[in-house]
C-alpha positions in Angstrom: -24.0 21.9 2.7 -25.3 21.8 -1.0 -21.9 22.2 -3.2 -18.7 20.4 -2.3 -16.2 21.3 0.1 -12.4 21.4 -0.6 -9.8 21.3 2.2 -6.5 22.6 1.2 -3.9 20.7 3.9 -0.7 21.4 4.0 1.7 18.4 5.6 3.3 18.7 8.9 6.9 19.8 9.8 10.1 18.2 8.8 13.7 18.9 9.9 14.3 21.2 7.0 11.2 23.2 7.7 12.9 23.6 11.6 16.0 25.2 10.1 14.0 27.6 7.7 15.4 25.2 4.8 13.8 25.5 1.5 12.9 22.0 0.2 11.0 22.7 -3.3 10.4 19.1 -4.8 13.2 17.4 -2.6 11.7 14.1 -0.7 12.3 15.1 3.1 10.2 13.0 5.6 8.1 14.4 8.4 10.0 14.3 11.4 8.7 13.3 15.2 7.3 16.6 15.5 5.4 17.0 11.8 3.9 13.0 12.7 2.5 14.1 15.8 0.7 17.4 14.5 -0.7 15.0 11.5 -2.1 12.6 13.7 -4.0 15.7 15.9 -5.0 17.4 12.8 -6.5 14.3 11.0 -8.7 13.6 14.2 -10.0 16.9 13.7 -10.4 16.4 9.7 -12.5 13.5 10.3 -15.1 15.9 11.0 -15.6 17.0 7.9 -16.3 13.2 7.0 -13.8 13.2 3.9 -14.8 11.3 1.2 -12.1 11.5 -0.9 -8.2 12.1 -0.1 -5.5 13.3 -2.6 -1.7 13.9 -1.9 1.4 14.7 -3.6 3.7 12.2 -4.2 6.2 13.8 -1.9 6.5 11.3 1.5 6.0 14.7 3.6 2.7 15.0 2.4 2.2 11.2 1.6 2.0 10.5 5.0 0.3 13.1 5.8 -2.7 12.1 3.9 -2.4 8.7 5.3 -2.9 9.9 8.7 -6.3 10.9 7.7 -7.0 8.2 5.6 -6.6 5.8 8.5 -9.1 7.3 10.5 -11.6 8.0 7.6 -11.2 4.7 5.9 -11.0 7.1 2.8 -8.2 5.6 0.2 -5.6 7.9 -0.7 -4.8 8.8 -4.6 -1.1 10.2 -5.5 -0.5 13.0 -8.0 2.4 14.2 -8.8 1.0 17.1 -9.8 0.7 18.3 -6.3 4.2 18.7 -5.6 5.7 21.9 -3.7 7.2 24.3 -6.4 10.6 23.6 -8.1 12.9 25.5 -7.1 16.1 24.4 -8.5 19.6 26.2 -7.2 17.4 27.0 -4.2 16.3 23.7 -3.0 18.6 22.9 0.1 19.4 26.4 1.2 18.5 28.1 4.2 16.9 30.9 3.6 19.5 33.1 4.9 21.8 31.5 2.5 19.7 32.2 -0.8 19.2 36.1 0.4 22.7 36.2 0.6 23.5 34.2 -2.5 20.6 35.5 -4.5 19.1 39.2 -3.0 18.1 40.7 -6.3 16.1 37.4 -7.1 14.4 36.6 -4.2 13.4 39.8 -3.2 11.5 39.9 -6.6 10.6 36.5 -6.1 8.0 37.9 -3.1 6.1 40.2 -5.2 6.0 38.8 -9.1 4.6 35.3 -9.7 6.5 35.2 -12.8 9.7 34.8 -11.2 11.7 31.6 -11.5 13.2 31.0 -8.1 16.5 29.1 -8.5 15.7 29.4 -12.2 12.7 27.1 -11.3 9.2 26.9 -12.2 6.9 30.5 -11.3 3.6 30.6 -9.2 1.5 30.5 -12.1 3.4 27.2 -13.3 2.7 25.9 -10.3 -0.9 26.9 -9.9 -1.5 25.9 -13.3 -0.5 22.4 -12.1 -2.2 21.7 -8.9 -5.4 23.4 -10.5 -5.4 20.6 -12.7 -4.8 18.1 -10.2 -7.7 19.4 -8.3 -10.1 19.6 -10.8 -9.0 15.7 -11.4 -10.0 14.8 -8.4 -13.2 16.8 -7.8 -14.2 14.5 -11.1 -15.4 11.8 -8.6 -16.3 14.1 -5.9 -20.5 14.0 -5.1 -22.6 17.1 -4.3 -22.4 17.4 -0.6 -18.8 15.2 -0.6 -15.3 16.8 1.0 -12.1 16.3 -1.2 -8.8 16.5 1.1 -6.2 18.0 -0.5 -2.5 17.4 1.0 0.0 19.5 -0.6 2.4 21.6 0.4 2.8 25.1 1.3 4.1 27.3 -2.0 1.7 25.0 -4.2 -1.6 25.6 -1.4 -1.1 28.9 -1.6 -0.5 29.4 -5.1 -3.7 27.1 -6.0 -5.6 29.2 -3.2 -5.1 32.2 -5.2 -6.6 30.9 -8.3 -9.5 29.2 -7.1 -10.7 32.6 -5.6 -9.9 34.0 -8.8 -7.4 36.9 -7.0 -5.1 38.4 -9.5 -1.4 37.2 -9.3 -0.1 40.7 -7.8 -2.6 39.6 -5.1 -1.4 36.1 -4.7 1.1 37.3 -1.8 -1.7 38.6 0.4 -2.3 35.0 1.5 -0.5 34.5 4.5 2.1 31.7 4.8 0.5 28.5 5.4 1.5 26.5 8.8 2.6 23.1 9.4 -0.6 20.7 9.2 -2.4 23.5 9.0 -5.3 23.8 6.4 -7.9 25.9 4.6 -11.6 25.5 3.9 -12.9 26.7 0.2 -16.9 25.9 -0.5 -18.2 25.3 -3.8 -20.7 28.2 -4.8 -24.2 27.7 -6.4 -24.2 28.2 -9.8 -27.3 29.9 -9.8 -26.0 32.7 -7.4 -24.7 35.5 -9.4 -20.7 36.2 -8.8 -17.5 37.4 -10.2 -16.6 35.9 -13.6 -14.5 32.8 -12.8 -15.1 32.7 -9.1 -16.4 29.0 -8.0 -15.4 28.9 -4.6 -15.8 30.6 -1.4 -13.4 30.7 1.4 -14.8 29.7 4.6 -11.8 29.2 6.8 -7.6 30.1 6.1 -4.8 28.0 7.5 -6.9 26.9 10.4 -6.9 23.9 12.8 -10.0 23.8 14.0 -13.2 23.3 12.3 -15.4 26.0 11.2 -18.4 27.7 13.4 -21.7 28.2 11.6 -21.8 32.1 11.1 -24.2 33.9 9.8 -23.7 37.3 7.6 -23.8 40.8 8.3 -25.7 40.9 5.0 -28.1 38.9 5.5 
């Protein structure tokens, strides 16, 4: 590998993610099962030999980082900028409870990035953010060097979206990404023609394995 590589992670369960319970920017912990799938995943992370490690702030995916980061040796940096989406009057319902409380909203919500769930902050707010946290990071990132990224789910995809410069109607193709789960983007060589704004390449989607060499059908 030339460019660098970026590994979107998202952090493992917690008891609200069991009950289907929308946490936004609320500070719930991993719980036994979300420390267990941490500690599996970052064994398999380590084979990307991280060299730099970024989390939200958030203990969820704090601690997720630190799983890695004990096994790498890798120091973790903070950013607050990483956080899940806001999502104000939202944050603590099930999502049973905010279809019921709030149809006409959330079902616009899945389709329009400019939405405001719980009168909070939209997708592109949000991708805006973690964009800029990225590209903060990836500063002190080396040619050849891995930058793990634990985040959370809402703000992985949202950033996802962006970095393969998709259009925001698109943004909702991206599946929902799993618990400790996480997803592989490679820089592109800037002296390979491409898209206008397209930097990155997407070489695996919320996986948990590492990638296999392939080669292309094109090639």
């Amino acid at each position: 590998m030339t460019g660098r590589r970026l590994v979107l992670w998202r952090h493992g369960r917690t008891t609200w993610n069991s009950i289907n319970k929308f946490q936004g920017q609320e500070d719930v912990p991993l719980d036994e099962v979300g420390e267990d799938q941490v500690r599996r995943a970052a064994q398999v992370l380590l084979g990307f030999t991280p060299t730099h490690i970024v989390a939200s702030d958030l203990s969820r995916a704090h601690k997720t980082a630190l799983a890695l980061s004990h096994l790498s040796g890798v120091g973790v940096s903070l950013d607050s900028d990483l956080r899940e989406t806001f999502a104000g009057s939202w944050q603590g319902l099930t999502r049973a409870e905010i279809i019921e409380r709030y149809p006409d909203d959330f079902a616009a919500w899945g389709g329009d990035s400019n939405v405001r769930p719980g009168g909070g902050e939209t997708r592109l707010e949000v991708a805006d953010r973690v964009i800029r946290a990225i590209d903060k990071a990836l500063v002190e990132v080396p040619t050849g060097g891995t930058l793990v990224v634990a985040s959370h789910g809402g703000a992985l995809r949202a950033a996802l979206g962006r970095l393969l410069a998709l259009d925001p109607s698109q943004w909702t193709a991206l599946g929902v990404l799993s618990n400790a789960q996480w997803s592989v983007l490679v820089e592109l060589d800037e002296n390979i023609p491409k898209p206008e704004g397209l930097k990155w390449r997407l070489q695996e989607y919320n996986a948990g394995s590492l990638p296999e060499p392939a080669m292309g059908d094109d090639r």
